[in-house]
C-alpha positions as CSV (number, residue, x, y, z in Angstrom):
1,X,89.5,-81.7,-116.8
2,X,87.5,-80.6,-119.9
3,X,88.1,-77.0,-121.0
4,X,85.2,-75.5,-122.0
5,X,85.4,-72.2,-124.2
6,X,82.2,-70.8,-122.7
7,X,80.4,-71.9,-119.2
8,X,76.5,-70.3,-119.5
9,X,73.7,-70.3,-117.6
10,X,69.1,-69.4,-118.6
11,X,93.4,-52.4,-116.3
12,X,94.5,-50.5,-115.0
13,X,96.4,-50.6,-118.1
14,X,100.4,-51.6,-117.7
15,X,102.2,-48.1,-116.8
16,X,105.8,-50.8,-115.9
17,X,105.6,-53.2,-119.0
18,X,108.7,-54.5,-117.7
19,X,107.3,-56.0,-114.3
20,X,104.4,-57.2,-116.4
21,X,106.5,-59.3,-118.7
22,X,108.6,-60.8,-115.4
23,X,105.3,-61.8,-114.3
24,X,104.1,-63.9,-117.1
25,X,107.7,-65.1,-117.7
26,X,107.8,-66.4,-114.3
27,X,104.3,-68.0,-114.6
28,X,105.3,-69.5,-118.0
29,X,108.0,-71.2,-116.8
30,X,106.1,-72.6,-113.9
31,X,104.0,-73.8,-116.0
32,X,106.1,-75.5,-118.2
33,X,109.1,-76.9,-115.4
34,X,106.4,-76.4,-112.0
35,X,109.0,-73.9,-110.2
36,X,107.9,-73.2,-106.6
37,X,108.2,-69.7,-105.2
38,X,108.3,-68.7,-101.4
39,X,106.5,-65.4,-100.4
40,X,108.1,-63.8,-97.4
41,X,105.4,-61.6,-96.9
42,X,102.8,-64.7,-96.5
43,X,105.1,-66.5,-94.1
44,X,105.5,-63.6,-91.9
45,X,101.9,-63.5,-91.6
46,X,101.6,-59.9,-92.8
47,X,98.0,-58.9,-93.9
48,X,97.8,-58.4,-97.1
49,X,98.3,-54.4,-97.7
50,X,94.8,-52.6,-98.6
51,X,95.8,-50.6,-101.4
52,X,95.5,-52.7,-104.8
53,X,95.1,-49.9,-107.8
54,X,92.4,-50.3,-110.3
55,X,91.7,-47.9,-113.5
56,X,89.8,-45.4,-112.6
57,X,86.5,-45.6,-113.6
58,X,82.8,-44.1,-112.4
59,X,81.3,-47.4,-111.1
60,X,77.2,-48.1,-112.3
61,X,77.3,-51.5,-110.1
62,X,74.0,-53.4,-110.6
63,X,71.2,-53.6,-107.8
64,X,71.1,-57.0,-105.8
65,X,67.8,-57.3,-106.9
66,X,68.5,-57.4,-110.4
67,X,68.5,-60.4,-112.6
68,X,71.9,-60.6,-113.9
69,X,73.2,-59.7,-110.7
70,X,71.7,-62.8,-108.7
71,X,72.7,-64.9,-112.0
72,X,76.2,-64.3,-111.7
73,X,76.1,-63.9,-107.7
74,X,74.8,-67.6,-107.8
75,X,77.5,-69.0,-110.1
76,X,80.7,-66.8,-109.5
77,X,82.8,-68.2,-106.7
78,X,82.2,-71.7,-108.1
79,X,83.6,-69.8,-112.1
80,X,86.0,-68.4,-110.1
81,X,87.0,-71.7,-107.8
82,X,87.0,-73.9,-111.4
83,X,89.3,-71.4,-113.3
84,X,91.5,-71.1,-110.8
85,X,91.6,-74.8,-109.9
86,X,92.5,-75.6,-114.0
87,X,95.8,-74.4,-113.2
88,X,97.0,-76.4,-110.2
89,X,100.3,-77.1,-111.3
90,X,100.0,-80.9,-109.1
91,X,97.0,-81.6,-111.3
92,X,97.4,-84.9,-113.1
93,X,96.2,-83.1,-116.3
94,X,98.6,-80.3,-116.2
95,X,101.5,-83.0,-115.9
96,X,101.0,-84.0,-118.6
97,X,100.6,-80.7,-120.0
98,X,103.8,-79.7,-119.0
99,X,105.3,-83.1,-120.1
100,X,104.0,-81.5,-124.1
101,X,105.4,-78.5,-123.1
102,X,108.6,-79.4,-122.7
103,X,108.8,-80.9,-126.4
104,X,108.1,-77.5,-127.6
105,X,110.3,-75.6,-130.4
106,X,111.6,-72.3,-129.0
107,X,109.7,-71.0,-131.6
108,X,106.5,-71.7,-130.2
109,X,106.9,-71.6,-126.6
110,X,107.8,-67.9,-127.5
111,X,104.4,-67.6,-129.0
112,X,102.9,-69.0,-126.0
113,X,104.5,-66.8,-123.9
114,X,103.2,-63.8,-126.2
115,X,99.6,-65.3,-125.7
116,X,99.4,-65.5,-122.7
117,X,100.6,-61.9,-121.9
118,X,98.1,-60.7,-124.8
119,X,95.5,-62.3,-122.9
120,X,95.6,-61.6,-119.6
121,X,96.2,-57.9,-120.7
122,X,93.2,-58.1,-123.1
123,X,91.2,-59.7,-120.0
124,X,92.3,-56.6,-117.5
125,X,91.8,-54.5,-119.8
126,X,87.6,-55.2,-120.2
127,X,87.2,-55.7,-117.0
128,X,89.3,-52.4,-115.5
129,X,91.9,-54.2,-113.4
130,X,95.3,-54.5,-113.0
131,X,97.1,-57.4,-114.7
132,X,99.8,-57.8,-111.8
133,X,97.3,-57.9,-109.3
134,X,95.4,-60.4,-111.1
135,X,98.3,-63.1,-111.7
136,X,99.4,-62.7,-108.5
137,X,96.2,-63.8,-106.7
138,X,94.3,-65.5,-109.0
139,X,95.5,-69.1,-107.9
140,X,95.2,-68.6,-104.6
141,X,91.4,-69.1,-105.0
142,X,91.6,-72.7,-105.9
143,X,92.8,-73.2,-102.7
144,X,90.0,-72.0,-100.8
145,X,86.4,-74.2,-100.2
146,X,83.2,-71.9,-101.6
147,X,82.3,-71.1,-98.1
148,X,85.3,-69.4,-97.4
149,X,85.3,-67.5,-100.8
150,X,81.7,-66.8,-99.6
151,X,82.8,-65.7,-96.0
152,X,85.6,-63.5,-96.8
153,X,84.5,-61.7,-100.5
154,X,81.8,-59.5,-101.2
155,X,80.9,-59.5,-104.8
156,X,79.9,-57.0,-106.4
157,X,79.0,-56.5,-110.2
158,X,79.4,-53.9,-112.3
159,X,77.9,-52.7,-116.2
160,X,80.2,-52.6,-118.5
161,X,78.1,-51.6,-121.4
162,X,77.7,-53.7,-124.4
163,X,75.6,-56.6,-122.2
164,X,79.6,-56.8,-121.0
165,X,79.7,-57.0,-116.6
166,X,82.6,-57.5,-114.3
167,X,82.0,-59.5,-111.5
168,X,84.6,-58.0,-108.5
169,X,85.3,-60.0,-105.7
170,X,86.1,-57.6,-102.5
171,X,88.1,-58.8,-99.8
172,X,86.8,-58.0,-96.6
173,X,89.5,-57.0,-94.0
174,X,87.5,-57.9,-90.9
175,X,86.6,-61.6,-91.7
176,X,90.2,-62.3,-93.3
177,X,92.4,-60.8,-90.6
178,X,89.6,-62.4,-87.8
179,X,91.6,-63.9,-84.6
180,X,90.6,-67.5,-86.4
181,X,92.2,-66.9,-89.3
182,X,95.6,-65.6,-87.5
183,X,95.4,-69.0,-85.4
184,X,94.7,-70.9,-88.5
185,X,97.9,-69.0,-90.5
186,X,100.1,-69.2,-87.7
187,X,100.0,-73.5,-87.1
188,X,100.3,-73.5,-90.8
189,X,103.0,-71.8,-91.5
190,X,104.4,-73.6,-88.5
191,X,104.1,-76.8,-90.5
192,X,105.2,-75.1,-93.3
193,X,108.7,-76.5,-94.8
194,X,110.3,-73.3,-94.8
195,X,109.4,-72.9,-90.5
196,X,111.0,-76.8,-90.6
197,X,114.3,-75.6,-92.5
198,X,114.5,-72.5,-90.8
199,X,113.8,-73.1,-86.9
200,X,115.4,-69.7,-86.2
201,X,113.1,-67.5,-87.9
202,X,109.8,-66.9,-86.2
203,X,108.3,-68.1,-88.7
204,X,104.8,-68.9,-87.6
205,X,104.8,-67.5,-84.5
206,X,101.4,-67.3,-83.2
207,X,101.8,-64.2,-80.8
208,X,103.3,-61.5,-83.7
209,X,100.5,-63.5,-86.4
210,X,98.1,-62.6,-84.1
211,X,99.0,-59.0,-83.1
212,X,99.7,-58.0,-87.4
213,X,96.4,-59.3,-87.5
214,X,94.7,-57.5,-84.6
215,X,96.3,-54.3,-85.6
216,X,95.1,-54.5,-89.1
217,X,91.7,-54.6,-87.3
218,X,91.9,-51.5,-85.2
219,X,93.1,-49.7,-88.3
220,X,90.3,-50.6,-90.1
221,X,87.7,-50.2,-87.3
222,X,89.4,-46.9,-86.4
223,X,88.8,-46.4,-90.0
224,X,92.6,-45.3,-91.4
225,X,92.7,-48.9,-93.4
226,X,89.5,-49.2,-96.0
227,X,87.5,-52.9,-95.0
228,X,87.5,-53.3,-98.3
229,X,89.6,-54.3,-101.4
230,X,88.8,-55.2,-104.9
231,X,91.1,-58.5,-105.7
232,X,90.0,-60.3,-108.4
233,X,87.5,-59.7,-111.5
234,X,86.1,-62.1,-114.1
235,X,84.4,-61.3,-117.0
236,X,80.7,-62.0,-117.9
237,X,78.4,-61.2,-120.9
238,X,74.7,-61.6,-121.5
239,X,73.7,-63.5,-124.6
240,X,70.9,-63.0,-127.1
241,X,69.2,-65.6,-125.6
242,X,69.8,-63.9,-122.2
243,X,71.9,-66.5,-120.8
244,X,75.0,-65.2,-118.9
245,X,78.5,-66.8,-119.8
246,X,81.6,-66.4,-118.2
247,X,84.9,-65.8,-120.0
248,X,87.4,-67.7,-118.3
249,X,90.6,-65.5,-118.5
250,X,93.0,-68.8,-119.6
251,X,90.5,-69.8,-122.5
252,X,93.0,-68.7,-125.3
253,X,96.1,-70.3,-123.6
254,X,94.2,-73.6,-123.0
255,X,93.3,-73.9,-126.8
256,X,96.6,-73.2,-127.7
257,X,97.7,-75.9,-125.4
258,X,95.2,-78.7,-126.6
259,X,95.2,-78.0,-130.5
């Protein structure tokens, strides 16, 4: 897949450096050797808790008729879809990408790690979101088809200054924690090689998937849980020639990668 440096169409900042740099160590070296991790929360079904920070900031979001809003509103789950797809690890491209990897000096694959820290804190930092948050979820996108990115996000996009605008994808608790979706989660996790391996652990268990999810409901119809949660922001500027690009967060690392 081609990288391109710019697609265009006519941080909370780190207070825990420490779980910040286990992070991107942990994605560098499933980058480079394509480690698997297991998430107990996801196979337990739990909902995902409604309480992501974000610097705090007063918000001047853009009007849904405005022009750069429906520019980036027409383009942003596909961005968003693309990036995240880029770093499927199973990707025939990023095999062999890992393959280079791998025939890396320490030297540099230091460097790369310090890269790609700098710039997914430099990223986080424009756009006023936390850098854990945004590693953590940020593949998980790739997975999804655009009408379910469409079904389940409300985006909303907010001035930066400087022609600079963050496009903020909000998860909407109601649609993801829908009956559906807890039937859906529960036959998968069913099928899921952890439920084969461990027959003993309730893992997928459709009644309890079902009542986390229909509790998470109540709560936020009874309105103790907000519907809605910021998860994921990408980075857009308007050019001179008024054309909006977006700045895909991995730019720098790819470049480094291909030179």
């Amino acid at each position: 897949m081609k990288r391109n440096k710019q697609i265009s169409t006519g941080k909370k900042f780190i207070h825990n450096a420490s779980v910040f740099q286990t992070c991107i160590a942990g994605i560098f070296l499933i980058f480079i050797f394509g480690m698997n991790g297991f998430s107990q929360t996801s196979y337990k079904g739990i909902s995902m808790n409604n309480n992501i920070q974000t610097k705090n900031i007063s918000p001047g979001y853009l009007d849904k008729n405005n022009p750069v809003f429906i520019s980036i509103k027409s383009r942003a789950a596909q961005d968003l879809k693309q990036a995240s797809e880029e770093g499927d690890m199973e990707s025939s491209e990023n095999k062999l990408i890992k393959s280079k990897i791998r025939t890396w000096s320490e030297k540099k694959r230091k460097q790369f790690q310090a890269l790609f820290e700098k710039s997914i804190n430099d990223y986080t930092s424009q756009t006023n979101f936390d850098a854990d948050t945004f590693m953590m979820i940020f593949s998980e996108f790739g997975k999804m088809d655009l009408k379910q990115i469409a079904d389940e996000y409300d985006l909303r996009v907010q001035s930066l200054g400087d022609n600079k605008f963050a496009a903020e994808f909000w998860e909407d608790g109601l649609a993801v924690n829908s009956e559906a979706n807890a039937i859906k989660n529960a036959h998968e996790l069913a099928a899921s090689d952890y439920a084969k391996k461990h027959p003993d652990s309730g893992i997928g268990d459709i009644s309890k998937i079902k009542e986390t999810y229909a509790a998470t409901r109540k709560s936020i119809n009874n309105g103790e849980t907000q519907r809605f949660t910021k998860v994921i922001v990408l980075l857009y500027t308007k050019e001179k020639d008024s054309s909006i690009v977006f700045h895909n967060p991995f730019q720098a690392v790819f470049d480094f990668i291909l030179k």
